[in-house]
CHARMM-style PDB file with segment names, atoms N, HN, CA, C and O in Angstrom:
ATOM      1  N   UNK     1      -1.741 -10.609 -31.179  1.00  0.00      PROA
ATOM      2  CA  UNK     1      -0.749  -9.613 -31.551  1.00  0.00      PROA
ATOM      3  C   UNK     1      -0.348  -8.825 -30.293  1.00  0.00      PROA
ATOM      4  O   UNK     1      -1.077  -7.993 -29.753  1.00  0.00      PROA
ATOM      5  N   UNK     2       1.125  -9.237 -29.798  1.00  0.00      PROA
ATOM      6  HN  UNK     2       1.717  -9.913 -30.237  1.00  0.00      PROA
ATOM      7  CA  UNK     2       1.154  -7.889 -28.644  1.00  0.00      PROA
ATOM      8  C   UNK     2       1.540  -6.614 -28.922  1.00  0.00      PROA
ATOM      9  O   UNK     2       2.384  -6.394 -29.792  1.00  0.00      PROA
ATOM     10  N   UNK     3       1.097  -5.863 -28.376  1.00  0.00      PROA
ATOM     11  HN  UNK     3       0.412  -6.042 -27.670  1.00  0.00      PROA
ATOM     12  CA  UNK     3       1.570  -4.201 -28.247  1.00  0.00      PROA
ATOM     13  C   UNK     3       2.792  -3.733 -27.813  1.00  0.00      PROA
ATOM     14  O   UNK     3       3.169  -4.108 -26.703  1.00  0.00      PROA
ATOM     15  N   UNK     4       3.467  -3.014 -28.437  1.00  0.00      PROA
ATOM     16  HN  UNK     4       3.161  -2.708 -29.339  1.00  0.00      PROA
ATOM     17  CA  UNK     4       4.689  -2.629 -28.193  1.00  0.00      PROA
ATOM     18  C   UNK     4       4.596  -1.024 -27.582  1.00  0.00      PROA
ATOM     19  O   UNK     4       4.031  -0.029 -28.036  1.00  0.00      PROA
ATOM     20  N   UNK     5       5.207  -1.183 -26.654  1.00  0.00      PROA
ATOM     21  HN  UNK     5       5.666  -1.991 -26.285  1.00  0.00      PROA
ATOM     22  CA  UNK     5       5.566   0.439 -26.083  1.00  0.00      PROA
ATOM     23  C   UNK     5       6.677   0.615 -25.956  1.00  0.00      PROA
ATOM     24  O   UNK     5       7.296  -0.255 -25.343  1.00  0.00      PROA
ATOM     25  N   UNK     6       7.289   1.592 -26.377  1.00  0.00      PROA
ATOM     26  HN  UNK     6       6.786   2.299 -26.874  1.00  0.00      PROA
ATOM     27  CA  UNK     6       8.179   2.574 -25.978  1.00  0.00      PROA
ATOM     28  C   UNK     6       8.756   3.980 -25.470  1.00  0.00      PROA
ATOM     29  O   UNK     6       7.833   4.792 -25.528  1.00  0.00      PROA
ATOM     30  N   UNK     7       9.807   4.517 -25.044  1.00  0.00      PROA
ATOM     31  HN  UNK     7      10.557   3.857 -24.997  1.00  0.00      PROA
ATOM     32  CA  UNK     7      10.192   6.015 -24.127  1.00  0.00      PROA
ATOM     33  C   UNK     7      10.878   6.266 -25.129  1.00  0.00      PROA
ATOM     34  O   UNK     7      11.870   5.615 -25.456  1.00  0.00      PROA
ATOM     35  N   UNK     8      10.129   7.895 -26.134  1.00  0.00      PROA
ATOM     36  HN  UNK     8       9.323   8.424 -25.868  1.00  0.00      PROA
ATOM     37  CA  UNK     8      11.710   8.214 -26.568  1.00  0.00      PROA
ATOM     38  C   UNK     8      11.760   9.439 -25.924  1.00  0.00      PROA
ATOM     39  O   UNK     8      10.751   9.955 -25.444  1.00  0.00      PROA
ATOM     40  N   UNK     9      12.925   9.970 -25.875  1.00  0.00      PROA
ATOM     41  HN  UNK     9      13.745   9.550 -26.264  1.00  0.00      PROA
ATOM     42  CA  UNK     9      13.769  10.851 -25.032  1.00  0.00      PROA
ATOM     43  C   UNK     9      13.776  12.034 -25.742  1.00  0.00      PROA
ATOM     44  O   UNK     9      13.600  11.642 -26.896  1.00  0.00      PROA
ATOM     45  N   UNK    10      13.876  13.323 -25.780  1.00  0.00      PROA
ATOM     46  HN  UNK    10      14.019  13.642 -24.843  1.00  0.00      PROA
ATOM     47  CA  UNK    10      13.314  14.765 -26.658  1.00  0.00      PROA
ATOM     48  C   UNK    10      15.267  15.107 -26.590  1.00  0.00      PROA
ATOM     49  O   UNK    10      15.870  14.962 -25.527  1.00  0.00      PROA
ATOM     50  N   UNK    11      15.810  15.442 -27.565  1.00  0.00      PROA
ATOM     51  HN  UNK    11      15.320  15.560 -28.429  1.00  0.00      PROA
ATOM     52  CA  UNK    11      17.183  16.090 -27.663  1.00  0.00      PROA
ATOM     53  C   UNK    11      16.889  17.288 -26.930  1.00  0.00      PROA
ATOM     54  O   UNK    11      17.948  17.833 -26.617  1.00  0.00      PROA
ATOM     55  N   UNK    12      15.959  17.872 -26.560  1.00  0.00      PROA
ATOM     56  HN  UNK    12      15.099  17.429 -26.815  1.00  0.00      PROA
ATOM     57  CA  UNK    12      16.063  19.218 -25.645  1.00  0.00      PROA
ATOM     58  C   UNK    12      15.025  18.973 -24.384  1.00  0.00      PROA
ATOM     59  O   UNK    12      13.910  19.490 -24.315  1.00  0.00      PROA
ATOM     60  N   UNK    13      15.610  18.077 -23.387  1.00  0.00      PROA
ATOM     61  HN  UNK    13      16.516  17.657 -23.444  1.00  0.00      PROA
ATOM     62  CA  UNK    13      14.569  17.607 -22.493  1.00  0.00      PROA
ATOM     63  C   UNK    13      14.712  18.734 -21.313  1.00  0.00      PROA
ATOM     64  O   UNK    13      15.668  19.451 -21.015  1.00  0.00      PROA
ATOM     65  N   UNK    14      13.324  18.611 -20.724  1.00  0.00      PROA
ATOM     66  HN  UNK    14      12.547  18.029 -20.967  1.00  0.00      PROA
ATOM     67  CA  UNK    14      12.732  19.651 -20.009  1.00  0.00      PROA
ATOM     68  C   UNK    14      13.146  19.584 -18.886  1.00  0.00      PROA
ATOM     69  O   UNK    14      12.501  18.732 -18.275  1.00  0.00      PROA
ATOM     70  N   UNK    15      14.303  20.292 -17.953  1.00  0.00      PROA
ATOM     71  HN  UNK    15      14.827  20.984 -18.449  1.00  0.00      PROA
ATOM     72  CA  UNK    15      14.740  19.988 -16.848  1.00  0.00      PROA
ATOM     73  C   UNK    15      14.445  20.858 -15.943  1.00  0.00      PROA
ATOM     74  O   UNK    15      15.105  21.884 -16.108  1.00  0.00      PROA
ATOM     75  N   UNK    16      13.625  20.912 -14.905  1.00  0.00      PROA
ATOM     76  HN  UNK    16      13.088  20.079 -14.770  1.00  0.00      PROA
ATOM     77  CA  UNK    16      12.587  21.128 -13.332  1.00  0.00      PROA
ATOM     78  C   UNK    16      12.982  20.839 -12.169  1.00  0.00      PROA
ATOM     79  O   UNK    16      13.439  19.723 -11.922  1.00  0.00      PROA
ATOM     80  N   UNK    17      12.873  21.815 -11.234  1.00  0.00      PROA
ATOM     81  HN  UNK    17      12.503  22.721 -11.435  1.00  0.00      PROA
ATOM     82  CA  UNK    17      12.908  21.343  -9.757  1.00  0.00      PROA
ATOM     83  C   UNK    17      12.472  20.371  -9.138  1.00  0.00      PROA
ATOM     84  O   UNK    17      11.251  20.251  -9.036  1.00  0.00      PROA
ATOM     85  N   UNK    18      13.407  19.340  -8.512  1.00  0.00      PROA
ATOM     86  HN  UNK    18      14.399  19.437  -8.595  1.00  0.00      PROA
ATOM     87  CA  UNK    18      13.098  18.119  -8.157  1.00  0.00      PROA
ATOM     88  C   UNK    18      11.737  18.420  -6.958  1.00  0.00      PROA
ATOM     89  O   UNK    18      11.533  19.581  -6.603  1.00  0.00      PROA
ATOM     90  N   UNK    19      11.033  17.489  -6.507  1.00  0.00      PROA
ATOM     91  HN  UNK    19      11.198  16.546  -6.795  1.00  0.00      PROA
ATOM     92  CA  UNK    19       9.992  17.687  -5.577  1.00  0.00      PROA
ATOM     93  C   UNK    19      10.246  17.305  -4.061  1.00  0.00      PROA
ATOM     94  O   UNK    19      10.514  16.148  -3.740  1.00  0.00      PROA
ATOM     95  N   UNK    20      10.149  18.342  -3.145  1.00  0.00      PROA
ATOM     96  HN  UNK    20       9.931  19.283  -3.406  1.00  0.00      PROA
ATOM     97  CA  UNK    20      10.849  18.261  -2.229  1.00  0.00      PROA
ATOM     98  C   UNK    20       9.470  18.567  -0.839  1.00  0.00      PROA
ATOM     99  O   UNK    20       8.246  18.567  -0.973  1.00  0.00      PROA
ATOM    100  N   UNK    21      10.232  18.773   0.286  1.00  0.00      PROA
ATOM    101  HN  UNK    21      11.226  18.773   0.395  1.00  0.00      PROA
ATOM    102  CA  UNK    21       8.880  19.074   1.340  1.00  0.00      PROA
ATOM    103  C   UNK    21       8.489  20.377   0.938  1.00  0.00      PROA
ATOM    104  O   UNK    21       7.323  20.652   1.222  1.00  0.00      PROA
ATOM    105  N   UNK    22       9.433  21.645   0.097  1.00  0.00      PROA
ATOM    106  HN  UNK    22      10.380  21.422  -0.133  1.00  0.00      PROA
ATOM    107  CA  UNK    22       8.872  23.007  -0.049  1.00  0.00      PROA
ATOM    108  C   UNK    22       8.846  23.222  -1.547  1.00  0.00      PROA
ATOM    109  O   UNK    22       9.011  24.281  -2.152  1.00  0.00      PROA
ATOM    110  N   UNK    23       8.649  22.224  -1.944  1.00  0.00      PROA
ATOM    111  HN  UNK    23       8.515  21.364  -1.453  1.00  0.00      PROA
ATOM    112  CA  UNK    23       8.203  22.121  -3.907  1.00  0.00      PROA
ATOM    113  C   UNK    23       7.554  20.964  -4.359  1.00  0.00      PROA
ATOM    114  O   UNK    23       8.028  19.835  -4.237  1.00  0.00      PROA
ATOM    115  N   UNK    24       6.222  21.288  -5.003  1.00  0.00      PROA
ATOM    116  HN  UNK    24       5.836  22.205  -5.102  1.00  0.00      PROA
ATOM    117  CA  UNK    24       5.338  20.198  -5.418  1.00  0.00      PROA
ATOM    118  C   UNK    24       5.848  19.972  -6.850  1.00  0.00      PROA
ATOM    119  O   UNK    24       6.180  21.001  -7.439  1.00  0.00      PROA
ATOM    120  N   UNK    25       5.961  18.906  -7.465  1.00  0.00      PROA
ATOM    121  HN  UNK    25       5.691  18.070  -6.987  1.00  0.00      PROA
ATOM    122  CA  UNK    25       6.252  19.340  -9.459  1.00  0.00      PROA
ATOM    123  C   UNK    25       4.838  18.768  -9.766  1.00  0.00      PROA
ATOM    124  O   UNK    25       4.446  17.902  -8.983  1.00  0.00      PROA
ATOM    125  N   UNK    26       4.012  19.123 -10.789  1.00  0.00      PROA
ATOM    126  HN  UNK    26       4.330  19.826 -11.424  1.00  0.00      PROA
ATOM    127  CA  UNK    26       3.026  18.416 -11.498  1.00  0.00      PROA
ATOM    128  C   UNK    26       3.133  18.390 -12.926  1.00  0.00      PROA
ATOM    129  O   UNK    26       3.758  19.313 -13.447  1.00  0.00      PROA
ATOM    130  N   UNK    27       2.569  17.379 -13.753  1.00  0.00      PROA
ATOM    131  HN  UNK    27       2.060  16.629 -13.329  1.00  0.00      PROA
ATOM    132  CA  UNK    27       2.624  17.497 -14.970  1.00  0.00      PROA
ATOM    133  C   UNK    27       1.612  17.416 -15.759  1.00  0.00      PROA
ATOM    134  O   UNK    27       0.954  16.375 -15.763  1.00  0.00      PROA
ATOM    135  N   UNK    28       1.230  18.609 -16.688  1.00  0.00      PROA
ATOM    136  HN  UNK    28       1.764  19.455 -16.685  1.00  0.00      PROA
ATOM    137  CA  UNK    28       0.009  19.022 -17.403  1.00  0.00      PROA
ATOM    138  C   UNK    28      -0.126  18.066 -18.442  1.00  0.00      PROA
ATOM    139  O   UNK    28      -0.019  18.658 -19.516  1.00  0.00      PROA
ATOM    140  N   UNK    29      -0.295  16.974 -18.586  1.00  0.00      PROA
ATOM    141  HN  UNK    29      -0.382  16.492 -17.714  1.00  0.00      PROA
ATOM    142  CA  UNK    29      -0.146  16.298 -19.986  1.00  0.00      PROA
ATOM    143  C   UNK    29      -1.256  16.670 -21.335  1.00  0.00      PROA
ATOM    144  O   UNK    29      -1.100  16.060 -22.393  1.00  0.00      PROA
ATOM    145  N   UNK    30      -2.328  17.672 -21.204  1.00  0.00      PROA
ATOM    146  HN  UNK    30      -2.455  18.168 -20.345  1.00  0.00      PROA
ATOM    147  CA  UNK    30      -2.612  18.430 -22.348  1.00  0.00      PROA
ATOM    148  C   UNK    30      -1.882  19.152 -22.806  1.00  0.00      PROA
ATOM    149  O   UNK    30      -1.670  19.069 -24.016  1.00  0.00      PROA
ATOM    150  N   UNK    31      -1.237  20.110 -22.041  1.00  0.00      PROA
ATOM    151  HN  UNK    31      -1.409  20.177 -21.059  1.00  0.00      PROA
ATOM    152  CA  UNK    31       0.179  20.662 -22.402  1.00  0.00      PROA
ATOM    153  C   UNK    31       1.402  20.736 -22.742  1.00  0.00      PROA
ATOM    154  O   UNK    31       1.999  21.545 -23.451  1.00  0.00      PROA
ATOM    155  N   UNK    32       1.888  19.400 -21.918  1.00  0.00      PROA
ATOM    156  HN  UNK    32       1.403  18.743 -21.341  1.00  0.00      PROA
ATOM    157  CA  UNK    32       2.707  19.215 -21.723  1.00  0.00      PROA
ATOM    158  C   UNK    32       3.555  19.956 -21.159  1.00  0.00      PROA
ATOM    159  O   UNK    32       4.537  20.254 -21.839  1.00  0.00      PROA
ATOM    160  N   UNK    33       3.478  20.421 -19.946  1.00  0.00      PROA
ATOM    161  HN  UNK    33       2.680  20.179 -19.394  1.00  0.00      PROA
ATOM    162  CA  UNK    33       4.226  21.276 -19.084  1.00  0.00      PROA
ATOM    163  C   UNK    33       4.304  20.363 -17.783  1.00  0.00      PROA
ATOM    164  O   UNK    33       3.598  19.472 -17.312  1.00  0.00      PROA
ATOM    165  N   UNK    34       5.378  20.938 -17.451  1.00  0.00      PROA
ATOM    166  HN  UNK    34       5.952  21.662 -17.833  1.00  0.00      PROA
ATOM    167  CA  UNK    34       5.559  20.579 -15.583  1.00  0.00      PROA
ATOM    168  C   UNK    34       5.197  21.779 -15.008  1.00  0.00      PROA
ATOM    169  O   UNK    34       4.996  22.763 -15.718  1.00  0.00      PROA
ATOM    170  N   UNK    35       5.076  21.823 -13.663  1.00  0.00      PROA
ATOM    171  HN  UNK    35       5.239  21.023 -13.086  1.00  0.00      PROA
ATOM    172  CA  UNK    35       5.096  22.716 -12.928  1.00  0.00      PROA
ATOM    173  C   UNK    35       5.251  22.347 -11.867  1.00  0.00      PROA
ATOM    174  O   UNK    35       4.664  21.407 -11.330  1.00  0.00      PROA
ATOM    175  N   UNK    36       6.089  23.057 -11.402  1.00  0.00      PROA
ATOM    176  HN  UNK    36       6.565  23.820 -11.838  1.00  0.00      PROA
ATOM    177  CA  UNK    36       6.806  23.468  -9.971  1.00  0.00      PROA
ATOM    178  C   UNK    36       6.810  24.546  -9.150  1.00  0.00      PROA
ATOM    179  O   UNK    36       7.531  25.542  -9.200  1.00  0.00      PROA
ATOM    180  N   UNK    37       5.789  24.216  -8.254  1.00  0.00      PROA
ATOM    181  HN  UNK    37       5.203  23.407  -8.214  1.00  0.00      PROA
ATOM    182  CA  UNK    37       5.195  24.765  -7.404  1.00  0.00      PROA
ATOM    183  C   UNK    37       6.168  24.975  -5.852  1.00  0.00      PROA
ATOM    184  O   UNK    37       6.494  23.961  -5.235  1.00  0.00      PROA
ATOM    185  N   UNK    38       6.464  26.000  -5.468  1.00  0.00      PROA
ATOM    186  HN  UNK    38       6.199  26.824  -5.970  1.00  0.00      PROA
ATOM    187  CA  UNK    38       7.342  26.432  -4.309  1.00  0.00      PROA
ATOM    188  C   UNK    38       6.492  26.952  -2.939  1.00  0.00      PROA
ATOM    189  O   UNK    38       6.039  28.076  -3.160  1.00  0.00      PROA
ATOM    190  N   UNK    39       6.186  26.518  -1.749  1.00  0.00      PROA
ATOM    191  HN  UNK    39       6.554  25.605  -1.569  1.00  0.00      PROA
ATOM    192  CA  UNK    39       5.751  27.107  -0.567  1.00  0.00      PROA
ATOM    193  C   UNK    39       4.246  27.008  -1.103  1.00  0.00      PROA
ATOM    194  O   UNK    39       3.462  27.835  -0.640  1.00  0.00      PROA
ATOM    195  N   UNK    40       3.762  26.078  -2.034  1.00  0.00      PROA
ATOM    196  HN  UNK    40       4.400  25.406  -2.410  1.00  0.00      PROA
ATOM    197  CA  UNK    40       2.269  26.357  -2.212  1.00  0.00      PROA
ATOM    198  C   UNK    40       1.866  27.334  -3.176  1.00  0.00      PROA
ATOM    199  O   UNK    40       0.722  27.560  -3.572  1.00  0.00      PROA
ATOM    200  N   UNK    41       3.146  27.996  -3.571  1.00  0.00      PROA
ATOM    201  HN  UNK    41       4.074  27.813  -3.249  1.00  0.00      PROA
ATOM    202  CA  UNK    41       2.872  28.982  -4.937  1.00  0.00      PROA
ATOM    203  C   UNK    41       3.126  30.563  -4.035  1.00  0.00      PROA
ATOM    204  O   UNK    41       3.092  31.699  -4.508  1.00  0.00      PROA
ATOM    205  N   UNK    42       3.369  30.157  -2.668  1.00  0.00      PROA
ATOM    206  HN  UNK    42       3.397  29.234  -2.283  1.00  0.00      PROA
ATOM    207  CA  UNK    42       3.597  31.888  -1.948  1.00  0.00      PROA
ATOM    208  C   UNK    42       5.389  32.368  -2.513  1.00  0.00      PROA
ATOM    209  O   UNK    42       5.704  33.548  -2.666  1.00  0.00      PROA
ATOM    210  N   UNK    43       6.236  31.358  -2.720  1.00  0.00      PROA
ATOM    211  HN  UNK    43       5.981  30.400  -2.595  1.00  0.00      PROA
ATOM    212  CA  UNK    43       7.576  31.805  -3.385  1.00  0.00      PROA
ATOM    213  C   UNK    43       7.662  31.418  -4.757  1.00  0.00      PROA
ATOM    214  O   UNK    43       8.759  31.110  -5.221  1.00  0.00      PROA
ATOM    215  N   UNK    44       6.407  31.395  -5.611  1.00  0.00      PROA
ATOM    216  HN  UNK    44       5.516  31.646  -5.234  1.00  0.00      PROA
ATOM    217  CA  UNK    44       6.470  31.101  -6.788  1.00  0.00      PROA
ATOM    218  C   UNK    44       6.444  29.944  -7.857  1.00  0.00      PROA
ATOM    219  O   UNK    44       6.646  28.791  -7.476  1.00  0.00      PROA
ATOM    220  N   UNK    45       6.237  30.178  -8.990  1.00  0.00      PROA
ATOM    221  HN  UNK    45       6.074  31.115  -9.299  1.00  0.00      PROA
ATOM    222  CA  UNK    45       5.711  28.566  -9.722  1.00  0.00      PROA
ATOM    223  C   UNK    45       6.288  29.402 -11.008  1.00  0.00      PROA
ATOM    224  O   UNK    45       6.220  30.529 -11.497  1.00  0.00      PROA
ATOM    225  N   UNK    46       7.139  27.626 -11.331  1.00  0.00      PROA
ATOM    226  HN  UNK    46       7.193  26.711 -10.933  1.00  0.00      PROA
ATOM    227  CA  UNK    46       7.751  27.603 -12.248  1.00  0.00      PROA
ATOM    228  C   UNK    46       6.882  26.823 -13.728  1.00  0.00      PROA
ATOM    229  O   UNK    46       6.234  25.795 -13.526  1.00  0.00      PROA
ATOM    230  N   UNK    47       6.932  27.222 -14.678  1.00  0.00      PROA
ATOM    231  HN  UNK    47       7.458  28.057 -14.842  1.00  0.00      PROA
ATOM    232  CA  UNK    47       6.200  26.000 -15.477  1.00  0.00      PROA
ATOM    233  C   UNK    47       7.015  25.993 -17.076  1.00  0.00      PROA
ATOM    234  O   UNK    47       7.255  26.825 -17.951  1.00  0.00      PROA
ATOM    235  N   UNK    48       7.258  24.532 -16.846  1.00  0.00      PROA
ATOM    236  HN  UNK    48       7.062  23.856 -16.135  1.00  0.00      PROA
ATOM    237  CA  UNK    48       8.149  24.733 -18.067  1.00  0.00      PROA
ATOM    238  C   UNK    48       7.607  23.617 -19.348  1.00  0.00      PROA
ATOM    239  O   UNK    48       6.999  22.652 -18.884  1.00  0.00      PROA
ATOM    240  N   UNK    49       7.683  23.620 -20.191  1.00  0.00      PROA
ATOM    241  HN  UNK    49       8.177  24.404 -20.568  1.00  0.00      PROA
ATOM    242  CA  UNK    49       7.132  23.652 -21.802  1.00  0.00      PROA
ATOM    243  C   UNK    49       8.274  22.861 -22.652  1.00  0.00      PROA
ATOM    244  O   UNK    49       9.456  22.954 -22.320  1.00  0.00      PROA
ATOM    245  N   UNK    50       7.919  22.193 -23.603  1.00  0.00      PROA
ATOM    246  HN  UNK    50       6.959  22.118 -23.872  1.00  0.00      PROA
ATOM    247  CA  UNK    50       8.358  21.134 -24.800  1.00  0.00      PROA
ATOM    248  C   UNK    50       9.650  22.504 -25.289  1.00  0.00      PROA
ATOM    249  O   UNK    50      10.851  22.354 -25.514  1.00  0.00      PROA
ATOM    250  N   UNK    51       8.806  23.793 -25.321  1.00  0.00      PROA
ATOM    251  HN  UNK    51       7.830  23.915 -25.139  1.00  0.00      PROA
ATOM    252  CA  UNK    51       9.425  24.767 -26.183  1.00  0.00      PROA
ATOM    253  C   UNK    51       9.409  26.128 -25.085  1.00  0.00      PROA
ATOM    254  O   UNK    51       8.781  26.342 -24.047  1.00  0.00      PROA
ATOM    255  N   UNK    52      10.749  27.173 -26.112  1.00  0.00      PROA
ATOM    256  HN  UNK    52      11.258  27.000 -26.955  1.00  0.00      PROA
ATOM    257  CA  UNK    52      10.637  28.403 -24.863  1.00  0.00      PROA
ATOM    258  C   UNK    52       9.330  29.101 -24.526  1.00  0.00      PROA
ATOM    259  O   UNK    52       9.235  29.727 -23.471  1.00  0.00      PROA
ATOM    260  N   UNK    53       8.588  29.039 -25.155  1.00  0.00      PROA
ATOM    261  HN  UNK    53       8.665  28.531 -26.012  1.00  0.00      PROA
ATOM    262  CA  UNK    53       6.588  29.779 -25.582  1.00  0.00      PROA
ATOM    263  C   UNK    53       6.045  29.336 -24.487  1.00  0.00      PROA
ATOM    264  O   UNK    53       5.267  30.048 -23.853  1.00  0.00      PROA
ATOM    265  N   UNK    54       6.411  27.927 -24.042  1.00  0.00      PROA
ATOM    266  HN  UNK    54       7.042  27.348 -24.557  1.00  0.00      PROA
ATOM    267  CA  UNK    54       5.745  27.688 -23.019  1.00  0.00      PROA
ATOM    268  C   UNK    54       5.858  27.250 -21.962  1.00  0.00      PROA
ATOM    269  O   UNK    54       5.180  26.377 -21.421  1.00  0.00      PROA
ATOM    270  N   UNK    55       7.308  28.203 -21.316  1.00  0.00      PROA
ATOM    271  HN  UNK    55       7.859  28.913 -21.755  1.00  0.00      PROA
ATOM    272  CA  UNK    55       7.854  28.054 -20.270  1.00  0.00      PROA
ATOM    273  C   UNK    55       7.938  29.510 -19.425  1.00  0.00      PROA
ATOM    274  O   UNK    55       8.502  30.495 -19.902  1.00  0.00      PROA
ATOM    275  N   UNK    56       7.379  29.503 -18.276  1.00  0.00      PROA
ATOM    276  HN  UNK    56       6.920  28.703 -17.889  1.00  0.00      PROA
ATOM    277  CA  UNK    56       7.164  30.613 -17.835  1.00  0.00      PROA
ATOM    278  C   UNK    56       7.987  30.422 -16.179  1.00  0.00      PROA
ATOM    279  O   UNK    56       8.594  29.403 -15.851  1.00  0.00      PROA
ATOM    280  N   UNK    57       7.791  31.861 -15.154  1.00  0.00      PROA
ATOM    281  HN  UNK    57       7.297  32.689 -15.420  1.00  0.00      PROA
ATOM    282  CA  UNK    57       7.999  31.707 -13.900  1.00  0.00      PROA
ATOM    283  C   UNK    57       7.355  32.839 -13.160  1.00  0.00      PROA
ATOM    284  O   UNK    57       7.175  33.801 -13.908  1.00  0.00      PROA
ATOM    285  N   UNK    58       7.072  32.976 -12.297  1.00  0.00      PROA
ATOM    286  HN  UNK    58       7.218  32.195 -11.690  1.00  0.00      PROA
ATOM    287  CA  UNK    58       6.276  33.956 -11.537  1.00  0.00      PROA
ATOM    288  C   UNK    58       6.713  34.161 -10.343  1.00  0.00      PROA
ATOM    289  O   UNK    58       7.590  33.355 -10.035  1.00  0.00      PROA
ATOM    290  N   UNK    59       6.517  34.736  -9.736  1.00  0.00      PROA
ATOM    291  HN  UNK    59       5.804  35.391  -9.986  1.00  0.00      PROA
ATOM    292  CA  UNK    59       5.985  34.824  -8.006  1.00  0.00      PROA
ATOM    293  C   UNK    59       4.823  35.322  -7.543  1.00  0.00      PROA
ATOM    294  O   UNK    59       4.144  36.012  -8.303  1.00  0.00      PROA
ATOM    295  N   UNK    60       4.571  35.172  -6.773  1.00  0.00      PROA
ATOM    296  HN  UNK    60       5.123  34.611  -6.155  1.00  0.00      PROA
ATOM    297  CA  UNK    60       3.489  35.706  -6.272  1.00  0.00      PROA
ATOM    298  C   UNK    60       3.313  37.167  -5.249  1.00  0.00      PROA
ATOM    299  O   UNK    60       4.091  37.356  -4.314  1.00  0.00      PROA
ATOM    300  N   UNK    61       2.600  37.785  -5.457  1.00  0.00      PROA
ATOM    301  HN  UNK    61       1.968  37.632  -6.217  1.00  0.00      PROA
ATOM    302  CA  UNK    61       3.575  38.976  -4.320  1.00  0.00      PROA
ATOM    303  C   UNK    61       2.059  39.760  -3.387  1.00  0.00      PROA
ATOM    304  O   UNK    61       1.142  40.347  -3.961  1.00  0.00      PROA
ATOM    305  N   UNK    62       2.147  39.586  -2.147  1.00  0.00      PROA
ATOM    306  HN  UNK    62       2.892  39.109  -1.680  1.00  0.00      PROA
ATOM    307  CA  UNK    62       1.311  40.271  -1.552  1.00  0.00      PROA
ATOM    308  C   UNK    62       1.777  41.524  -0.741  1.00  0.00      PROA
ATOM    309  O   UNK    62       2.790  41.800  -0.099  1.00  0.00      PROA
ATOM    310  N   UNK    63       0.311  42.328  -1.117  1.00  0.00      PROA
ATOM    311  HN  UNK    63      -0.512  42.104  -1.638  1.00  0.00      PROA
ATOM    312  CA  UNK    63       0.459  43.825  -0.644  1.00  0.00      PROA
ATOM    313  C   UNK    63      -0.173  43.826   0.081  1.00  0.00      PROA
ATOM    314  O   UNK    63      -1.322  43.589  -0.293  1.00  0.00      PROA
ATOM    315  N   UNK    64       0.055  44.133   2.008  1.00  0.00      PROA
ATOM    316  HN  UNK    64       0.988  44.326   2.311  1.00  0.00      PROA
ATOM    317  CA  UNK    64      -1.181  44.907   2.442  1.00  0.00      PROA
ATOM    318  C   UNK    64      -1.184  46.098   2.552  1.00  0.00      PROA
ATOM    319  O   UNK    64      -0.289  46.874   2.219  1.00  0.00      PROA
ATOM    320  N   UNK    65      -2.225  46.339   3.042  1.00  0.00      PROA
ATOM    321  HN  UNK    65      -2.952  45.708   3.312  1.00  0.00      PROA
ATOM    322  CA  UNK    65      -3.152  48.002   3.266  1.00  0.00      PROA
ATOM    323  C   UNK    65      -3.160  47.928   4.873  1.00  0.00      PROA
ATOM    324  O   UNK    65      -3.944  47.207   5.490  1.00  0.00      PROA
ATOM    325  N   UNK    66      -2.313  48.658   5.408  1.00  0.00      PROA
ATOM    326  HN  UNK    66      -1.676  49.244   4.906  1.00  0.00      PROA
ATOM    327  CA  UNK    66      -2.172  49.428   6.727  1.00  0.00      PROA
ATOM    328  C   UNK    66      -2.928  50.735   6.881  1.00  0.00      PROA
ATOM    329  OT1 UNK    66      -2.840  51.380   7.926  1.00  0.00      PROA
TER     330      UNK     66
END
């Protein structure tokens, strides 16, 4: 008996920053999230979700003490 696989496609597909020399993308597959990672996460990480709940964005922000 062979196995059949198939791709189906989501009517609201999850569209992310392509991966470049200053953006990593990864994909959480427990989650199902991507994430897109910018400068290593020093200009911020994007992570986006099946649904809006679990799509977020950040930056990162450092303070020093002079």
């Amino acid at each position: 008996m062979a196995e059949e696989h198939y791709l189906e496609l989501s009517e609201n597909p999850v569209q992310f920053e392509h991966a470049s020399s200053v953006n990593n993308v990864f994909f959480d597959e427990a989650n199902k999230q991507v994430f897109a990672v910018r400068s290593g996460g020093a200009t911020g990480v994007v992570v986006k979700g099946p649904d809006d709940k679990s799509s977020v964005a950040f930056r990162f922000v450092c303070w020093s003490s002079s």
